[in-house]
N, C-alpha and C positions, 0 to 999 in steps of 0.2 A: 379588475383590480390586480396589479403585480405586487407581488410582494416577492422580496427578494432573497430573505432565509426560505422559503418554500423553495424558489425554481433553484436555489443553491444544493440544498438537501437532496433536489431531484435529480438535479447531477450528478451528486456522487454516488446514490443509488445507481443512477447508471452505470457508473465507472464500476462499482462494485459488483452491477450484472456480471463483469464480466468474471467468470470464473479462478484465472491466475492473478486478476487484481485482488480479490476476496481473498485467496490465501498468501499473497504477499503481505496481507492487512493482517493477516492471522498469525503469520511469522512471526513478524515485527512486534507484534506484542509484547513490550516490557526489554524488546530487544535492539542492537546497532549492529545491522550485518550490511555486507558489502554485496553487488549483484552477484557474483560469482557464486556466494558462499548461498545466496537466495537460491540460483539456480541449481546448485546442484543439492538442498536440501527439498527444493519441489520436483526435481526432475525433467528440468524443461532446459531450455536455450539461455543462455544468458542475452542473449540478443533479443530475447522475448521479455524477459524479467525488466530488461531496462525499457524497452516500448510500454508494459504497464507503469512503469516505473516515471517517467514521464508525464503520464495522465495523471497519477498521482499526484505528484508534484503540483503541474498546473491547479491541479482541484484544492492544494493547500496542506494533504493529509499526511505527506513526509516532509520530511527537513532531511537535509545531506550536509554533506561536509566532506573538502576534495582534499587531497595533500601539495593540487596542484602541481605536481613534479612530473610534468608526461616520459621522457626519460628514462626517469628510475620506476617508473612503474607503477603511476598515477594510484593512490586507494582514494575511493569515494563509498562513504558510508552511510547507512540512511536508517529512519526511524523514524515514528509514528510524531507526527504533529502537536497528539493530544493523547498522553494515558490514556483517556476514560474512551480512546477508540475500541480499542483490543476490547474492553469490559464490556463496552454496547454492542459490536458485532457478534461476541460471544453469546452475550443477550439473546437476541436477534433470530440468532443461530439454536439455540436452543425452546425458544418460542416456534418458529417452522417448526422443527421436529417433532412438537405434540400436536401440531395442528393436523399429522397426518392417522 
């Protein structure tokens, strides 16, 4: 039997395996930052922050918004799909940590 909220769900558990998508997820919480500003408060590549940033996207769990101006120096800004993201991963996050 498929069911398609499961293998959806199971997705983005994926995506969230991956360690800088999880704390891109964690950033964004409650917030609208731009890759740059992602990258340089995780410490990584901006070149990396947009490849999760990507996956994201595809999976539904940002929204962006471009200036469209390449030119002047294009700003594209992004944030969490659904408040109660940041709440449940926090969740989530806090459920592991007494299970050890």
């Amino acid at each position: 039997m498929d069911d398609p909220a499961a293998r959806r769900t199971s997705q983005f558990c994926r995506i969230l395996g991956n360690p800088l998508a999880y704390r891109i997820v964690r950033r964004l919480d409650g917030r609208t930052l731009r890759p740059m500003e992602l990258a340089r408060d995780l410490g990584v590549s901006a070149t990396s922050v947009v490849n999760q940033l990507k996956h994201l996207k595809l999976a539904g769990v940002v929204h962006f918004r471009s200036s469209g101006i390449r030119r002047a120096g294009r700003k594209v800004e992004y944030w969490l799909a659904d408040g109660r993201l940041g709440r449940t991963v926090e969740s989530l996050e806090n459920c592991v940590r007494k299970l050890r």
